[in-house]
C-alpha positions as CSV (number, residue, x, y, z in Angstrom):
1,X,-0.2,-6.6,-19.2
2,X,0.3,-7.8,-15.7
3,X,2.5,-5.7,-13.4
4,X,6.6,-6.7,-12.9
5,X,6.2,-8.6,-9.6
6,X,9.6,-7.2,-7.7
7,X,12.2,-9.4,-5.9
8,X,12.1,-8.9,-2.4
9,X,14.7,-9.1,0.3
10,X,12.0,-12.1,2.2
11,X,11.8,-15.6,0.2
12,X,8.2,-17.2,1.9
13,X,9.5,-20.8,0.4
14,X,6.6,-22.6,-1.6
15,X,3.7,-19.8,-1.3
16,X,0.3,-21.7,-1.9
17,X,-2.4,-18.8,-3.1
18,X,-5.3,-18.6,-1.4
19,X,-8.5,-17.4,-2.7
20,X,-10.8,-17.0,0.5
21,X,-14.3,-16.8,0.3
22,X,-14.2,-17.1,-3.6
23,X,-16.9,-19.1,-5.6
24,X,-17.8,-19.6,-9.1
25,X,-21.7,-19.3,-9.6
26,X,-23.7,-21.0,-12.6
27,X,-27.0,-20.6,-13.5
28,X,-28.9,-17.6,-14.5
29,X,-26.8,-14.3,-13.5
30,X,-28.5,-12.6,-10.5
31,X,-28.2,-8.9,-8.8
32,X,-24.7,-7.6,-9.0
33,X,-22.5,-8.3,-6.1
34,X,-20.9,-5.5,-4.0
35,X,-18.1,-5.6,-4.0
36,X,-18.0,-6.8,-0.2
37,X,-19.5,-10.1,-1.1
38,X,-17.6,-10.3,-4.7
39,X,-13.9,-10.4,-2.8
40,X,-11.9,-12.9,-3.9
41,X,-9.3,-12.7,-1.3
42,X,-10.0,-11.8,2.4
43,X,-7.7,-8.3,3.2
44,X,-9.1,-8.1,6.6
45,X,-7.2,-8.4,9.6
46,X,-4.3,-7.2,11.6
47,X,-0.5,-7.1,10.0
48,X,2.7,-6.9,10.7
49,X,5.2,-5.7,7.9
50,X,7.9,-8.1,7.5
51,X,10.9,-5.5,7.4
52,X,13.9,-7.7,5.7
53,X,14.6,-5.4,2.4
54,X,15.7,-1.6,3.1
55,X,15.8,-2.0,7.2
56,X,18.0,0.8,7.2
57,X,15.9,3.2,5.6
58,X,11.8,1.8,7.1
59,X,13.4,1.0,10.5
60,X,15.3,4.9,11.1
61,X,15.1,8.2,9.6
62,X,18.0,7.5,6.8
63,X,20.8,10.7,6.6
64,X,20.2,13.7,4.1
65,X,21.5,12.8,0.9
66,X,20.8,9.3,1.1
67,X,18.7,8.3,-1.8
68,X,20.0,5.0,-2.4
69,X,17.2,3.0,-4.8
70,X,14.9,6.1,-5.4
71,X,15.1,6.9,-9.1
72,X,15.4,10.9,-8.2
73,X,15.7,13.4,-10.9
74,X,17.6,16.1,-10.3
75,X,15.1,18.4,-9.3
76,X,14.1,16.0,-6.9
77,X,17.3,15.5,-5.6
78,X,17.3,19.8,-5.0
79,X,14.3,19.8,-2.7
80,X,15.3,16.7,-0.9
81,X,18.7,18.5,0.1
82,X,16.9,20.9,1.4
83,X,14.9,18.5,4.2
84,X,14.5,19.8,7.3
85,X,12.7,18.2,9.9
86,X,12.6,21.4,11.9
87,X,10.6,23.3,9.4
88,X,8.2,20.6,8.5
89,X,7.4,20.4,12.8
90,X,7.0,24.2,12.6
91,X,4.3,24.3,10.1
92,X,2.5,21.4,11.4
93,X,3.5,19.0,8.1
94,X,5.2,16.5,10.1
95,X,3.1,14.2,8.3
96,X,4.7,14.4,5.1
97,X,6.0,10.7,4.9
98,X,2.9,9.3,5.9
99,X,0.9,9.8,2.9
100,X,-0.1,7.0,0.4
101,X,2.6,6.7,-1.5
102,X,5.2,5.5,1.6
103,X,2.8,4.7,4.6
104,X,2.5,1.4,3.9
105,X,6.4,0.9,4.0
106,X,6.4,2.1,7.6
107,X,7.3,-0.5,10.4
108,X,3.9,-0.2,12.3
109,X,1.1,-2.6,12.2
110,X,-1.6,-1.8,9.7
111,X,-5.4,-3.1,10.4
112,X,-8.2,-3.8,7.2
113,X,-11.7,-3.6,8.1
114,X,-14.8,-3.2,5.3
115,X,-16.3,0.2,6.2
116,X,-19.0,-0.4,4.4
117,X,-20.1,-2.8,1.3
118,X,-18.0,-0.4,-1.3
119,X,-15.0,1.1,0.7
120,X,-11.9,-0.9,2.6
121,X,-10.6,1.0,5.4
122,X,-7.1,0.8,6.2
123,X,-5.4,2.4,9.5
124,X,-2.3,2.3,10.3
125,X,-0.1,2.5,13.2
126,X,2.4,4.6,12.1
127,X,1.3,8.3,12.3
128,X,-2.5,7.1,12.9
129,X,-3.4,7.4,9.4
130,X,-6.3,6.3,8.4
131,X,-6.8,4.9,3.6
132,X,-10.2,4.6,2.0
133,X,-9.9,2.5,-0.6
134,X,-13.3,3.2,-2.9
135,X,-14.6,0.9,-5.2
136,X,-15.9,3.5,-7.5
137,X,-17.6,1.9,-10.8
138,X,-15.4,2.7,-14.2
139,X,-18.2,4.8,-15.7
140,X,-18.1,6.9,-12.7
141,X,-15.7,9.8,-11.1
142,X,-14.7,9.7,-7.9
143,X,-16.1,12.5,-5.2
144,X,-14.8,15.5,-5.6
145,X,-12.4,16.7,-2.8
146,X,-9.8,18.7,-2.3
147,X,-6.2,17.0,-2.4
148,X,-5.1,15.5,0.9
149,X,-2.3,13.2,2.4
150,X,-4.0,10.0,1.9
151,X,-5.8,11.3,-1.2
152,X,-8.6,9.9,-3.3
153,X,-8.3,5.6,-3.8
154,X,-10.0,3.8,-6.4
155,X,-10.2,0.6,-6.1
156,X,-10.8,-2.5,-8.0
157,X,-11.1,-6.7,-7.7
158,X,-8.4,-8.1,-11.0
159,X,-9.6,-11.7,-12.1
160,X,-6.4,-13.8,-12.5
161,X,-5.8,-16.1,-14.7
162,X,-3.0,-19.0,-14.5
163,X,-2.6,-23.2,-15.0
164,X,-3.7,-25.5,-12.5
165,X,-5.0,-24.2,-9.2
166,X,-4.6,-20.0,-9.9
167,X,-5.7,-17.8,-7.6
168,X,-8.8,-16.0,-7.7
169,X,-7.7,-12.5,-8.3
170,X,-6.1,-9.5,-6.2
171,X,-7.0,-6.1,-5.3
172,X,-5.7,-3.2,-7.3
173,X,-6.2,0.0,-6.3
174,X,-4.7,3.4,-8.0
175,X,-4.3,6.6,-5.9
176,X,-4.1,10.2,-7.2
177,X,-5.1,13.9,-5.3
178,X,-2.7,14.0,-3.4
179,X,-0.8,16.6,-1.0
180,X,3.2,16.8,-1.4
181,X,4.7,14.4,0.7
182,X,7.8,12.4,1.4
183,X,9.0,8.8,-0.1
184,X,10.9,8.5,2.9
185,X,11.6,10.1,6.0
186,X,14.5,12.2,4.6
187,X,12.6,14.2,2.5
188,X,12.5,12.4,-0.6
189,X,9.9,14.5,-2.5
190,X,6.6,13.4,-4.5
191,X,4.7,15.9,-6.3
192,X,0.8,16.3,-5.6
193,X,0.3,15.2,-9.0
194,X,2.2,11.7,-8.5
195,X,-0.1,8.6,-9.5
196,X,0.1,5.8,-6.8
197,X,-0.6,2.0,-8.2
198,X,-0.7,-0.6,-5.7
199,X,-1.2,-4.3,-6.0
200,X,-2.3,-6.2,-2.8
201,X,-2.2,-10.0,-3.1
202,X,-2.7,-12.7,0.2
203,X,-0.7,-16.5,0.0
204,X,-0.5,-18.9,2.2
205,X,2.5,-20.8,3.5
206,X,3.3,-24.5,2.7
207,X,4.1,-26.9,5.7
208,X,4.7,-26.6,8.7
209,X,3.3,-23.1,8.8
210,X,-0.6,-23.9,7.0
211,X,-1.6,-21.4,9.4
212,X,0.2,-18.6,8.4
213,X,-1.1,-16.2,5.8
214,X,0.5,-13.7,4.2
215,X,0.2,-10.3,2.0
216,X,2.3,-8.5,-0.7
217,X,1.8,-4.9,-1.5
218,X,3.6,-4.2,-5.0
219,X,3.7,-0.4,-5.3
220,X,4.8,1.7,-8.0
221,X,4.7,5.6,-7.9
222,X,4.9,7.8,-10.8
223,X,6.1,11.2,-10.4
224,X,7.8,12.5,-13.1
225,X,9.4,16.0,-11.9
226,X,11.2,14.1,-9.2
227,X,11.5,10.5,-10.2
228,X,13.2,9.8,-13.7
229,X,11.5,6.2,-13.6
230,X,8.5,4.7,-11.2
231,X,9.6,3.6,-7.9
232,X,8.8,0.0,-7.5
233,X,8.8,-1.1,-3.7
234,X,7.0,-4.9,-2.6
235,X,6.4,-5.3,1.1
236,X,5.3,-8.0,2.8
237,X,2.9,-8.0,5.9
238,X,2.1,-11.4,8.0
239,X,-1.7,-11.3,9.7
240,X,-1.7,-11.8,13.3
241,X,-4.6,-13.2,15.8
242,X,-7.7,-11.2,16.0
243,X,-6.7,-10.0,19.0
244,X,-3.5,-8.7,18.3
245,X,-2.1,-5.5,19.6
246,X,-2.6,-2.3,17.7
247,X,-1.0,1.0,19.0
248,X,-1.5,3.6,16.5
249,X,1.5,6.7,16.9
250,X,1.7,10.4,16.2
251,X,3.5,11.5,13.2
252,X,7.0,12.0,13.6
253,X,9.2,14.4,11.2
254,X,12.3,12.9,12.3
C-alpha cells in the first residue's frame, strides 16, 4: 500500500512529474544497473525548503510545552518538560534536533550529491550534518555500527505505477540506529529505537515556471514510548542554480 501523501501548507498549482534520466530498455536483460545509473528521478542539486506549514516552530526554537501536532504520549510529554538547552550545550549534545528524524525540516539549504554508485550523500546546512543514504540489497544487512545521530539509511528506488503519463518512481529510504534526539528544537523526544520512513519525490511546475523543479519529502517517524501515533510531516524544497550559495552552520541547542 502506498504511503498517505500529507496536505501541506504550499499548493505548487498543476505539478507535472518528472522522471529524469529514466528509460525503459527491451531486449535481452543485461548486467544489473547500480543504482546510480538505475535512478529514476534526479535528487541531485542544491535546495531550499519552502517553509509555509509550521513557520513558527522550523523558523524559531518554539516555547517549552509547545507540542502542537506532535502525537506525544505522556511519557514523552515528561522528558520534553524537562528540556533544557543549557544542559544539552554542557554535555556537548547540542545536536540533538539535528538527527534524521527532524533535520530535514530545518530552514537551511540541503545539497545531494552521489558519493559513489550505491550511496546518496546529503549535507545539510543546518548543524553541518552530513545523511548517507545506502542502497543496501534486501538479502543483505546493513554495516554494522554503533547507533549515531544520523544513523544507519537504507535506501531504495519504488516503481510507480499510475494512468497516463505516471512517473517513474521515487526514492524511499527507511532509517533506524539511531542516537536519542529531538523532533524539534524544544526537546520533543525520539527514542534510539524510533524507525524513520521517508519518501523523496521531484515534480515539476506547469507554465510559466517550466523551469522550476521541485521535491517533497513525506516523513513518518515511529516511536512508540513517546509518540501515540507516527508523526507525519511533508516538506517541500525548490532546487537552485548550480551555483547557489551553501553555508553550512554549527549546531545550535537553542
Amino acid at each position: 500500500m502506498r504511503r498517505p501523501i500529507i496536505c501541506a501548507g504550499i499548493v505548487i498549482a498543476l505539478f507535472i512529474p518528472l522522471a529524469a534520466g529514466y528509460s525503459q530498455r527491451g531486449g535481452q536483460a543485461g548486467p544489473p544497473q547500480t543504482p546510480k545509473a538505475a535512478a529514476p528521478i534526479d535528487l541531485t542539486g542544491t535546495w531550499v525548503p519552502l517553509i509555509t506549514e509550521d513557520w513558527r516552530v522550523r523558523m524559531v526554537t518554539p516555547k517549552k510545552g509547545d507540542y502542537e501536532s506532535v502525537p506525544i504520549t505522556p511519557e514523552g510529554r515528561k522528558v520534553a518538560d524537562g528540556w533544557d538547552p543549557a544542559k544539552d550545550e554542557a554535555a556537548g549534545q547540542q545536536c540533538k534536533a539535528y538527527g534524521a528524524a527532524a533535520v530535514m525540516r530545518m530552514a537551511g539549504r540541503i545539497r545531494i550529491s552521489w558519493e559513489n554508485d550505491t550511496t546518496l550523500k546529503i549535507e545539510t546546512e543546518a548543524g553541518t550534518q552530513t545523511r548517507h543514504l545506502q542502497f543496501i540489497p534486501p538479502t543483505q544487512q546493513p554495516p554494522a555500527a554503533p547507533p549515531s545521530i544520523q544513523g544507519i539509511s537504507v535506501a531504495g528506488w519504488e516503481a510507480v505505477g499510475g494512468r497516463g503519463v505516471g512517473r517513474a518512481g521515487d526514492l524511499k529510504v527507511v532509517t533506524r540506529n539511531l542516537t536519542p534526539g529531538y523532533l524539534r528544537k524544544n526537546g520533543v523526544p525520539y527514542t534510539g529505537n524510533a524507525v524513520v520512513t521517508e519518501w523523496f519525490d521531484v515534480v515539476g511546475a506547469a507554465p510559466p515556471d517550466n523551469n522550476t523543479t521541485y521535491m517533497v519529502i513525506n516523513t513518518e517517524v515511529y516511536d512508540p514510548l513517546y509518540l501515540n501515533q507516527p508523526f507525519l510531516t511533508s516538506t517541500h524544497f525548490k532546487k537552485l542554480p548550480a551555483n547557489a550559495t551553501f553555508s553550512p552552520e554549527a549546531c545550535s541547542a537553542r
